[in-house]
Every structure is written in structure tokens, then in C-alpha cells.
N, CA, C and O atoms as a GROMACS GRO file, in nm:
protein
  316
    1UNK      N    1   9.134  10.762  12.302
    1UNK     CA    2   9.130  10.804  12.162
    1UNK      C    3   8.997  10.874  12.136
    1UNK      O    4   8.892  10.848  12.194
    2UNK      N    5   9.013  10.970  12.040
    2UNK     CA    6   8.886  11.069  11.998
    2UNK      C    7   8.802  11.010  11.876
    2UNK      O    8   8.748  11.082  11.792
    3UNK      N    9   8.798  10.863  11.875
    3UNK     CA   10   8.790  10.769  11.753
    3UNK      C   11   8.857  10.836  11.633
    3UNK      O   12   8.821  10.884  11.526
    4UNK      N   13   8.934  10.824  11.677
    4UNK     CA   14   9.051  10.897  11.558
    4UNK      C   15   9.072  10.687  11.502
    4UNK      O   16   9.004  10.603  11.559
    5UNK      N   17   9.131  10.665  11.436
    5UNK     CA   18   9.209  10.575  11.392
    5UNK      C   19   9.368  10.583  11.302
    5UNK      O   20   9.371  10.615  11.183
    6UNK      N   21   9.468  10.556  11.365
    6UNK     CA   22   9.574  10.570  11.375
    6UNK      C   23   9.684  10.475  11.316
    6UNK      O   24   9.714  10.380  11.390
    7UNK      N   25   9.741  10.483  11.208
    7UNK     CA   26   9.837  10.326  11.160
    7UNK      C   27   9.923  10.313  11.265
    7UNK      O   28   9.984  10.410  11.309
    8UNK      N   29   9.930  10.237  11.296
    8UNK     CA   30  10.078  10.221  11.391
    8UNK      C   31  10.147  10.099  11.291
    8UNK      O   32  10.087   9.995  11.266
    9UNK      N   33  10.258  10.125  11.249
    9UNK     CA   34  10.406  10.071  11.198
    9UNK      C   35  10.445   9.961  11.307
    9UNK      O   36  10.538   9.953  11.387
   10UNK      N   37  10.311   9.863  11.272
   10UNK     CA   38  10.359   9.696  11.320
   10UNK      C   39  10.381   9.607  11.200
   10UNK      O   40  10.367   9.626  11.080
   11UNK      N   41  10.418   9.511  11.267
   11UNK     CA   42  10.443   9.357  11.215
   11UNK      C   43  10.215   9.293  11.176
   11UNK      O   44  10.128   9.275  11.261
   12UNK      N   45  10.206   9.284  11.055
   12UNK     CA   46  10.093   9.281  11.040
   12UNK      C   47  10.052   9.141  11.124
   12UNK      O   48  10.167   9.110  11.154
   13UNK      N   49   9.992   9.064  11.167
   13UNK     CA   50   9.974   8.930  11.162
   13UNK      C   51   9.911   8.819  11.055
   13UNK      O   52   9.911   8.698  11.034
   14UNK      N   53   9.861   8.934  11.008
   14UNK     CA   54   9.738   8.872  10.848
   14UNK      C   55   9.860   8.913  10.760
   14UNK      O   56   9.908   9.026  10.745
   15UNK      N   57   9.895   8.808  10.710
   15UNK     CA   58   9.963   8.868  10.550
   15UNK      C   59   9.869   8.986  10.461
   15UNK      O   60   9.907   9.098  10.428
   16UNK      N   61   9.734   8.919  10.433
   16UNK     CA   62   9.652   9.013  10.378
   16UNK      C   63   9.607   9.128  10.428
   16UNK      O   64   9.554   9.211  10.354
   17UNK      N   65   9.623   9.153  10.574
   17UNK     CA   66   9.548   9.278  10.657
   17UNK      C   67   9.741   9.395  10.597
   17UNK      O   68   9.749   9.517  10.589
   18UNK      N   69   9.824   9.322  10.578
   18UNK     CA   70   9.942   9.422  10.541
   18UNK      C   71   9.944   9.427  10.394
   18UNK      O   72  10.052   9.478  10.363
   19UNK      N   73   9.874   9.396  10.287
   19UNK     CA   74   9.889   9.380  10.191
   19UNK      C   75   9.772   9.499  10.164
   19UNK      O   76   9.791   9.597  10.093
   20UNK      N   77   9.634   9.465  10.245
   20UNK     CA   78   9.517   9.585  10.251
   20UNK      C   79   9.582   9.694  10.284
   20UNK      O   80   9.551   9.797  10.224
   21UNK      N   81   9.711   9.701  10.406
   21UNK     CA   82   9.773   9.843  10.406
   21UNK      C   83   9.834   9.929  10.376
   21UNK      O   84   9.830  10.049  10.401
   22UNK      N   85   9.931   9.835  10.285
   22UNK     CA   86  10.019   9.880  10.169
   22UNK      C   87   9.943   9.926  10.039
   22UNK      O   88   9.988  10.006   9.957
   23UNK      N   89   9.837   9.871  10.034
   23UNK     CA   90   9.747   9.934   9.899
   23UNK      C   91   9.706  10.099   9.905
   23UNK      O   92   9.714  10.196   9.831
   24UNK      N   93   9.657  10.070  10.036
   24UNK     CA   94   9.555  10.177  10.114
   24UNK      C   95   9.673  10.318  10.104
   24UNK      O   96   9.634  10.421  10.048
   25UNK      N   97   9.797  10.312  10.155
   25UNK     CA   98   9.903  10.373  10.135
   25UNK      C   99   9.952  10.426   9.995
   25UNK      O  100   9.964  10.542   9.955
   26UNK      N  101   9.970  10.338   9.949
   26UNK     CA  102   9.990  10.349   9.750
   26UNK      C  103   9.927  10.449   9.720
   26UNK      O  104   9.970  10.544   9.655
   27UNK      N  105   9.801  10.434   9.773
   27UNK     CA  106   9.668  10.447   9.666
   27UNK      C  107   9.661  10.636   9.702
   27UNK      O  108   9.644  10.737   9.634
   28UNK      N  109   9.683  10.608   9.829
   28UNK     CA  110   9.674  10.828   9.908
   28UNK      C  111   9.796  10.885   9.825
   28UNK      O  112   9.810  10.997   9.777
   29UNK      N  113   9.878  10.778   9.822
   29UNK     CA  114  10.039  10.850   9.751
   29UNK      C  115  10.011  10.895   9.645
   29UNK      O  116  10.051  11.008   9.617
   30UNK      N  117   9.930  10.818   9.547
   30UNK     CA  118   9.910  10.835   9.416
   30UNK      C  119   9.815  10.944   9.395
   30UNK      O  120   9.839  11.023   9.304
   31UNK      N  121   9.721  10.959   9.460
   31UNK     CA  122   9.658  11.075   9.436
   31UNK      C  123   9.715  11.234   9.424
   31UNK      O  124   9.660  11.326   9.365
   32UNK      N  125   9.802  11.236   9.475
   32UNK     CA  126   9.906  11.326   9.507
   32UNK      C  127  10.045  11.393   9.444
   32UNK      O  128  10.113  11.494   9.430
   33UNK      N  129  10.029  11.252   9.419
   33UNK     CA  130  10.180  11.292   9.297
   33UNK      C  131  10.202  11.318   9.227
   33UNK      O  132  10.163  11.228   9.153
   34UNK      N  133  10.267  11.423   9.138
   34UNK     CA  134  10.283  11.467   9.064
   34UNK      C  135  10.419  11.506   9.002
   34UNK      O  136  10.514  11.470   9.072
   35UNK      N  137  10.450  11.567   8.894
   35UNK     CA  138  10.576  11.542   8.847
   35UNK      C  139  10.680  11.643   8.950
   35UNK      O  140  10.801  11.624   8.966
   36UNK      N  141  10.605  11.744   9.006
   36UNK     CA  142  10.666  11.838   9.048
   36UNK      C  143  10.629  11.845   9.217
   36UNK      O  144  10.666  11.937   9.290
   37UNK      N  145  10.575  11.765   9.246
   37UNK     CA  146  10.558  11.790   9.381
   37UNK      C  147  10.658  11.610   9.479
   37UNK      O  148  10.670  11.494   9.437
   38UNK      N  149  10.700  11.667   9.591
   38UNK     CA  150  10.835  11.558   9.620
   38UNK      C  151  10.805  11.469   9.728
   38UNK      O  152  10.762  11.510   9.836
   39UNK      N  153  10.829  11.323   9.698
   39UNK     CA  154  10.772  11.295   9.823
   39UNK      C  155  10.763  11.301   9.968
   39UNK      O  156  10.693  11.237  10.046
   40UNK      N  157  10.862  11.402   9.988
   40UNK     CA  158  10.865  11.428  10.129
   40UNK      C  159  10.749  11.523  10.172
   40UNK      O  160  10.717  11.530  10.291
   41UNK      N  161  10.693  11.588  10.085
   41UNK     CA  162  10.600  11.730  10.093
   41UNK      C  163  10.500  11.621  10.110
   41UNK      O  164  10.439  11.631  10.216
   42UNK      N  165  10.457  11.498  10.019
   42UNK     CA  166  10.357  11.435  10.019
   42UNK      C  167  10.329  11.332  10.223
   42UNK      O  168  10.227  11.307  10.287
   43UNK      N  169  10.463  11.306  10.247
   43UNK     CA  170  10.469  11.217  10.405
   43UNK      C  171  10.458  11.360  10.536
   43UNK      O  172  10.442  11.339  10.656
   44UNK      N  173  10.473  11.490  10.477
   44UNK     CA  174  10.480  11.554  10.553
   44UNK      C  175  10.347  11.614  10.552
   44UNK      O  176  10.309  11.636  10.667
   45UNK      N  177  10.243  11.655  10.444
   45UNK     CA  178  10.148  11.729  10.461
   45UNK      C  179  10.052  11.679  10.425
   45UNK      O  180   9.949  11.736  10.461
   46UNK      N  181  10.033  11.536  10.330
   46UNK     CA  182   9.922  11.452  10.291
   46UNK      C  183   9.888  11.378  10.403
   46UNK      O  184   9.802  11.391  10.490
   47UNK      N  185  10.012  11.264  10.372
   47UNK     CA  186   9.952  11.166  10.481
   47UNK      C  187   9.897  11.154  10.604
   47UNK      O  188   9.806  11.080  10.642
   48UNK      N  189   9.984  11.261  10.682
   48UNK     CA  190   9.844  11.333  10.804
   48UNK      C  191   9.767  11.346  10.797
   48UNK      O  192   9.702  11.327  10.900
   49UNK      N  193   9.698  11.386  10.680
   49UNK     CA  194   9.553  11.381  10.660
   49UNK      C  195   9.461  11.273  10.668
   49UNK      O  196   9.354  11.261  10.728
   50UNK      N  197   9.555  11.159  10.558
   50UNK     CA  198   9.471  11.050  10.610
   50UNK      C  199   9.502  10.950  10.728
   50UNK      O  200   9.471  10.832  10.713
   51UNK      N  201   9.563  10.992  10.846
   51UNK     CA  202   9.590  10.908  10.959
   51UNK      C  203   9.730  10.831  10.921
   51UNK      O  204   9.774  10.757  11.009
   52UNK      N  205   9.773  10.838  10.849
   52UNK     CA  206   9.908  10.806  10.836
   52UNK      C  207   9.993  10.864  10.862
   52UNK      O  208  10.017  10.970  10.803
   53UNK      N  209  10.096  10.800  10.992
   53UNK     CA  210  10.250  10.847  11.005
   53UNK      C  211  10.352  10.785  11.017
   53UNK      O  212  10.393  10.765  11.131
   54UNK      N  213  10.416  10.742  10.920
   54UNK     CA  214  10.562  10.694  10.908
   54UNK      C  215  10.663  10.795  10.847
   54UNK      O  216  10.646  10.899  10.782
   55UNK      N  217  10.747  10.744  10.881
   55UNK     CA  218  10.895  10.826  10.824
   55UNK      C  219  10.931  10.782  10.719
   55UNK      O  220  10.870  10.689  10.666
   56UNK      N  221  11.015  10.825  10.676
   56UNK     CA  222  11.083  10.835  10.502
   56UNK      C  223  11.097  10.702  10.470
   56UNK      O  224  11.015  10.631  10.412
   57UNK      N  225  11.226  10.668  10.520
   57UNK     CA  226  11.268  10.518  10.537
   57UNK      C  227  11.194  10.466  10.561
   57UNK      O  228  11.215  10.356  10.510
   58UNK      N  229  11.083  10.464  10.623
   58UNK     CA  230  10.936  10.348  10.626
   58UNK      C  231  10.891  10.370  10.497
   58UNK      O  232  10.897  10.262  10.437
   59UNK      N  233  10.847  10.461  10.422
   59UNK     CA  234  10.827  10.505  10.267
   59UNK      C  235  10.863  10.448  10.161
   59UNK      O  236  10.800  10.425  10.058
   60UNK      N  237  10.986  10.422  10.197
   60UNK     CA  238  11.095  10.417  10.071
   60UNK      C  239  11.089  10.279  10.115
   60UNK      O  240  11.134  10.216  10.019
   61UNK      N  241  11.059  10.198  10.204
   61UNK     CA  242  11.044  10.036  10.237
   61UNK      C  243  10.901  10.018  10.130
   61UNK      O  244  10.908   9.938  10.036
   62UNK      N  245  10.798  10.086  10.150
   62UNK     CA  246  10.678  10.062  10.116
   62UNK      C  247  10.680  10.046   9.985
   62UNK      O  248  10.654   9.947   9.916
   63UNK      N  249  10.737  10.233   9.939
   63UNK     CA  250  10.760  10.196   9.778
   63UNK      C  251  10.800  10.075   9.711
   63UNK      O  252  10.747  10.007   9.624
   64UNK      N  253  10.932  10.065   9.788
   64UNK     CA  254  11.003   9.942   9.696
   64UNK      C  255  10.910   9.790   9.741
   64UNK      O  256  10.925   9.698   9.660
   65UNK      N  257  10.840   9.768   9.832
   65UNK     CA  258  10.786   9.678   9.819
   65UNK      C  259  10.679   9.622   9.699
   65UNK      O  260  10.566   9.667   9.682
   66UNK      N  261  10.737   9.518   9.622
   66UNK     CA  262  10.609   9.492   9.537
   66UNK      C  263  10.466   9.407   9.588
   66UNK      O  264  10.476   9.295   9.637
   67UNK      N  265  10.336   9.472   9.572
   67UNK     CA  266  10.253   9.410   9.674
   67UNK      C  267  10.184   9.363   9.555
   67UNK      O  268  10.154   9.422   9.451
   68UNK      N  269  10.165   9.235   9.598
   68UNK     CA  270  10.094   9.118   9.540
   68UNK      C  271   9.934   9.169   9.535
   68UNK      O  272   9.888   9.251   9.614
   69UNK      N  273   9.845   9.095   9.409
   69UNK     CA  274   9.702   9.137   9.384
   69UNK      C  275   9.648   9.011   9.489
   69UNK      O  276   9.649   8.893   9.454
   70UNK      N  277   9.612   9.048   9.592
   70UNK     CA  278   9.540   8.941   9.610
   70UNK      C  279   9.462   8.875   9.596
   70UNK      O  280   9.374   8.937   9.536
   71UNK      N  281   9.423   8.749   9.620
   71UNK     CA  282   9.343   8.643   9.592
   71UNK      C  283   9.187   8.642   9.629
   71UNK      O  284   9.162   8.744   9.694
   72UNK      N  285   9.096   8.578   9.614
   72UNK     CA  286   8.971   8.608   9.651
   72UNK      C  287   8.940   8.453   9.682
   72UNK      O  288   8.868   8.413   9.773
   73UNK      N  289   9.006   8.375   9.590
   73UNK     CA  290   9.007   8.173   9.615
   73UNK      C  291   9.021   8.130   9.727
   73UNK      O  292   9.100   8.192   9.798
   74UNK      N  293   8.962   8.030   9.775
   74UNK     CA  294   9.016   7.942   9.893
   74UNK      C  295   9.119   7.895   9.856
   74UNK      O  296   9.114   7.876   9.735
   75UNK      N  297   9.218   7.864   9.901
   75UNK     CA  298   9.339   7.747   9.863
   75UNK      C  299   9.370   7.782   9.727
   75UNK      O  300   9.374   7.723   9.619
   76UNK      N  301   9.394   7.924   9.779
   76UNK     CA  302   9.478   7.958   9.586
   76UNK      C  303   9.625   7.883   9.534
   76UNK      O  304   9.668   7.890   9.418
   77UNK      N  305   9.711   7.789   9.683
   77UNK     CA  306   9.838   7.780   9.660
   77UNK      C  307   9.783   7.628   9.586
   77UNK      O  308   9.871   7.549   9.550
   78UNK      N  309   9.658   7.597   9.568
   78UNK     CA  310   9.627   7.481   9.496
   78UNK      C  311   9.612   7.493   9.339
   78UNK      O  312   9.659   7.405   9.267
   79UNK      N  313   9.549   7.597   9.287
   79UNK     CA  314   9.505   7.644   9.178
   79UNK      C  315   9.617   7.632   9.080
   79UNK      O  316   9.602   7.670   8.964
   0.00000   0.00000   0.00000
């Protein structure tokens, strides 16, 4: 590698390290969007930019996922 850094479309092992990636994702989408521009233009010519490559259907998983705010607490399932 050319210290490039690269998502690869795994199984996270950290709940939170996939929750940091789904944000991180959101967040490039959103910059981008607009009423008139589609999201395929955005997975095809944005997200390359920022080291992201998934396909549509990986997209449309992401979108519809609702991602939780996470916690900053120890033992938040106590709180």
C-alpha cells in the first residue's frame, strides 16, 4: 500500500469502530447532497475521493441503517 487507507466492507468487530464508520460515511454523503444531484453520482465520483468504495446496495444498507449516538459512559447498559 502507498499509505493510502482503504474501507474494506467487513463485519466490524467493535460495535463502535462500525458505528464510527457509518457516521464517517453519512457525514461525506451529506456534504454533497443536494436536491438535484443523485446518489449514484455521489458513490460514483465523491466517495472515491474519500477512500470509500462500496456499491449501491451497500448504500442503501447504510442509509437505511439507523446509527445510534454513542455513548461516552462506562456501563451505559446500567444507567
Amino acid at each position: 500500500m502507498s499509505g493510502r487507507f482503504i474501507f474494506v466492507d467487513r463485519m466490524a468487530y467493535n460495535r463502535n469502530n462500525q458505528i464510527k464508520r457509518l457516521q464517517y460515511i453519512i457525514s461525506v454523503y451529506q456534504q454533497y447532497k443536494h436536491s438535484d444531484v443523485p446518489d449514484t453520482h455521489i458513490l460514483r465520483i465523491h466517495f472515491p475521493k474519500h477512500h470509500i468504495f462500496i456499491s449501491y446496495r451497500q448504500w442503501m444498507n447504510i442509509k437505511g441503517t439507523p446509527v445510534p449516538k454513542p455513548t461516552t459512559e462506562q456501563l451505559s447498559l446500567f444507567n
